[in-house]
Structure formats: structure tokens, C-alpha cells
C-alpha positions as CSV (number, residue, x, y, z in Angstrom):
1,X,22.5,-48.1,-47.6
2,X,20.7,-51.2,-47.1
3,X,18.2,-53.4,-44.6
4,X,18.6,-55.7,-42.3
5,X,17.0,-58.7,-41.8
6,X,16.8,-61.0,-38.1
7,X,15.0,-63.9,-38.1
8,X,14.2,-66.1,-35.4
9,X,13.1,-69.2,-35.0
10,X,12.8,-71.7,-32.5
11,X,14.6,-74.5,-31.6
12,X,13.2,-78.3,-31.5
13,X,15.6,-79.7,-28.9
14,X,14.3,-83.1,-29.6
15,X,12.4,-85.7,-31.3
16,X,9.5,-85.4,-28.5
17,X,8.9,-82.4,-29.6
18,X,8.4,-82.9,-33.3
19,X,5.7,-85.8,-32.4
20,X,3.9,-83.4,-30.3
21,X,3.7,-81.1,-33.5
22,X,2.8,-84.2,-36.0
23,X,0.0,-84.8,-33.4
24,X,-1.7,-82.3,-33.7
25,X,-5.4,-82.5,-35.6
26,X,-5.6,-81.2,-39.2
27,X,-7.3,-77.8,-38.9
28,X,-10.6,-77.0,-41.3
29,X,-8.3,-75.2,-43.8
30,X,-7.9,-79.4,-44.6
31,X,-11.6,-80.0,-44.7
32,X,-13.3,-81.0,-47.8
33,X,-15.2,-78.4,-49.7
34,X,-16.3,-80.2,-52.4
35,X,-20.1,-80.4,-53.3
36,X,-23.0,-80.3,-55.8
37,X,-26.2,-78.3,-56.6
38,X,-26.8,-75.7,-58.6
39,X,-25.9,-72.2,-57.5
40,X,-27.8,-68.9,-58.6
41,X,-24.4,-66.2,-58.3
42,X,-25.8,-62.5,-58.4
43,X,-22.8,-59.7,-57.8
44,X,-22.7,-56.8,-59.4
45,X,-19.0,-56.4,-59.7
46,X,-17.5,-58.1,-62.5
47,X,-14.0,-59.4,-60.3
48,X,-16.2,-60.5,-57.3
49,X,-18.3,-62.9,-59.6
50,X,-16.0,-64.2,-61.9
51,X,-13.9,-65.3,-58.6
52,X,-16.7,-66.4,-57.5
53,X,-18.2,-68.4,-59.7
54,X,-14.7,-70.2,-60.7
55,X,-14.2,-70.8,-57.4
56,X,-17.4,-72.7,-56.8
57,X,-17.4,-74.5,-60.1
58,X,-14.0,-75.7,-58.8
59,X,-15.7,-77.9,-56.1
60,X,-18.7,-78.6,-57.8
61,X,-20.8,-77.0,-58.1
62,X,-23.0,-75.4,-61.3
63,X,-23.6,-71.7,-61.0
64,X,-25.4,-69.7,-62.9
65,X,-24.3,-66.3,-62.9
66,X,-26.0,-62.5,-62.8
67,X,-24.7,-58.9,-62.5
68,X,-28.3,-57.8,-60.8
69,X,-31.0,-58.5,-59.3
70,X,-33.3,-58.2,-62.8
71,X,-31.4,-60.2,-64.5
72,X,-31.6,-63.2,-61.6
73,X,-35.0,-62.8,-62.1
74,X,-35.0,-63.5,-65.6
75,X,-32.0,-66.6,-65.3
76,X,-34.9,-68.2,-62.1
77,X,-38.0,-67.5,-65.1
78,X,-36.0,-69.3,-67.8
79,X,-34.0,-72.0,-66.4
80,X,-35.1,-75.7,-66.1
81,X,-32.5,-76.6,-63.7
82,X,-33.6,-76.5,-59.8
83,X,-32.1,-73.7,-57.9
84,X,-30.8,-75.0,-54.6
85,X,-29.2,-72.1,-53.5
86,X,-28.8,-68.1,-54.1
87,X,-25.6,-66.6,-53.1
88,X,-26.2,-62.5,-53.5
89,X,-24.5,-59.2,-52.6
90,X,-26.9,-57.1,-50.6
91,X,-25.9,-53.7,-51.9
92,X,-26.4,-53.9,-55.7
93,X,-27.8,-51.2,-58.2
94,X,-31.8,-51.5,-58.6
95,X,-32.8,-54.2,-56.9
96,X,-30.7,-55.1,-54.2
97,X,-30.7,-58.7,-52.6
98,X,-33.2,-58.4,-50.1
99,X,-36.1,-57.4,-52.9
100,X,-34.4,-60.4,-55.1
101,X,-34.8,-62.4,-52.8
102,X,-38.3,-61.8,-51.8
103,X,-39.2,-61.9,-55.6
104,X,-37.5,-65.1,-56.0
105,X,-39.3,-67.1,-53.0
106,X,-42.6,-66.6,-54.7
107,X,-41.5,-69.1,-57.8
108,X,-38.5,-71.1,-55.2
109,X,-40.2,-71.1,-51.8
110,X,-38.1,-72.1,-49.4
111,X,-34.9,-71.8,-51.5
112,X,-31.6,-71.4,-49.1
113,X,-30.0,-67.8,-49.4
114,X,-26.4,-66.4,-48.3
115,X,-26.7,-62.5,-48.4
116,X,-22.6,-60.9,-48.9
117,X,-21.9,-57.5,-48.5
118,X,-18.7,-55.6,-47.1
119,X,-21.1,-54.4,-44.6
120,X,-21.3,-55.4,-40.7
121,X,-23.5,-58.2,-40.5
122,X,-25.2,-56.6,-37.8
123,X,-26.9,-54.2,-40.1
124,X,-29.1,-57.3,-41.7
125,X,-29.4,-58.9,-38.4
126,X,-32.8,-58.3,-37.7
127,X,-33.7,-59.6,-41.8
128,X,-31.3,-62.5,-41.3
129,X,-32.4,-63.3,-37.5
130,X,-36.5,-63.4,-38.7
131,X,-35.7,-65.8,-41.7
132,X,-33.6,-69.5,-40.7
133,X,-32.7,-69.9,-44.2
134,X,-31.1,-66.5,-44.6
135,X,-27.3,-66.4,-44.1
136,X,-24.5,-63.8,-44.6
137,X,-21.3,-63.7,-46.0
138,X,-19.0,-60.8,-45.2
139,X,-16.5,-59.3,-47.5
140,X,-14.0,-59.8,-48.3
141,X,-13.9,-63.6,-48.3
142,X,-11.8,-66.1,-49.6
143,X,-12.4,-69.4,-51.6
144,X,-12.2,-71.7,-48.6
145,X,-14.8,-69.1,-46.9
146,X,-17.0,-69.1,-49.6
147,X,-16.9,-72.7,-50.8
148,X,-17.4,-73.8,-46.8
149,X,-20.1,-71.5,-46.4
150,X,-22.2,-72.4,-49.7
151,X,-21.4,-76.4,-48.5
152,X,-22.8,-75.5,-44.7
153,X,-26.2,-74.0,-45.9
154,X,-26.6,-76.5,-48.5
155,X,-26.0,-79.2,-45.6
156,X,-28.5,-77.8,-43.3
């Protein structure tokens, strides 16, 4: 026949109680994301980088994008523009993003990475845990996750 809806919400019994709520601290969903640097994207599925990359080019940044590992390679060989960070799936076809990465720090030494995979972090622990400028992403994420994490590594 039909459904029922009850809600319930609580009653502020007086103005006391409304400061005490307008005094509370802005959380970090508030914080400001914003950056610059230039961002080397490599996901292999199409939906996961185009979300990506608008989402970082959003707040500022300039990302260039790739579907693998090969053709990363080829975007860090041609490009004149300094790579300060790589933000890479782990679990790609070919190469995957420890090999990219390896590759990669021969020509950008030092460069800052964040590994993302759907995968428990604690399967790259002991890769991330041997290497400070490793870091890891788990999916799914959201914009505010991933534009806060690329803006913490690139801060460190």
C-alpha cells in the first residue's frame, strides 16, 4: 500500500545550546586544498583518471595524464616541465606502479610518489615503509581525499 516515514530530530531548548553548536571548530572537510606543481596522473581506467585529473586541475594543479606505465615513461622523456609529483595505481596492465616508479627515479631522483590501489595498504607496507617518499592512497577516494593527500606530500 504504501511506507512510512518517522523522523526524529532533536530539540534545541534554548539559545545556549545553538552557541555551543556555532562554537564548534570548522572540521578539515573546510580546509583549503588548493595548490600548485605539476602532477604526473597514471590510472589505467579511463573514469578513475578523468576524475582525477579534473579534480586536481580544479585546485591547481597541472597534470599530465597516462593510461600505463609505458606511456608515463614516455610523457617523463618528453616533457620540459619539472615533475613534482607522481600519483599512480599500483595494479595496472604491464608495468605496474612499483616498476614505473623505479624507472622513473633514475631521470627524477627523489621525485614524491602516492601509490593508489583498491588494495589493503598493508600489502605495500613493506615497499612504502623502506621508501619516506612513497605514499598510498586507497580506493575508492574522493576529491577532498585525493586533493588533501597530493597537497600533504607535496608539503612535506
Amino acid at each position: 500500500e504504501g511506507t512510512t516515514f518517522s523522523i526524529y530530530l532533536p530539540e534545541c531548548a534554548d539559545d545556549e545550546n545553538q552557541a555551543d553548536a556555532e562554537a564548534v571548530p570548522s572540521s578539515a572537510d573546510d580546509a583549503d586544498l588548493t595548490g600548485q606543481g605539476t602532477v604526473l596522473l597514471v590510472e589505467d581506467e579511463d573514469a578513475v583518471r578523468v576524475f582525477a585529473k579534473r579534480a586536481l586541475e580544479n585546485k591547481g594543479y597541472t597534470v599530465l595524464e597516462a593510461a600505463n606505465g609505458e606511456m608515463a615513461l614516455d610523457i617523463v622523456s618528453s616533457v620540459d616541465a619539472k615533475i613534482d609529483i607522481i600519483v599512480s595505481d599500483v595494479i595496472m596492465p604491464g608495468m605496474d606502479g612499483h616498476t614505473l616508479v623505479g624507472l622513473v627515479r633514475q631521470e627524477l631522483p627523489g621525485v614524491k610518489v602516492i601509490l593508489m590501489s583498491g588494495y589493503a595498504e598493508d600489502m605495500y607496507r613493506d615497499e612504502i615503509g623502506r621508501d619516506a617518499s612513497l605514499h598510498f592512497l586507497g580506493k575508492p577516494f574522493t576529491l577532498k581525499d585525493l586533493a588533501a593527500k597530493v597537497k600533504e606530500v607535496l608539503a612535506e
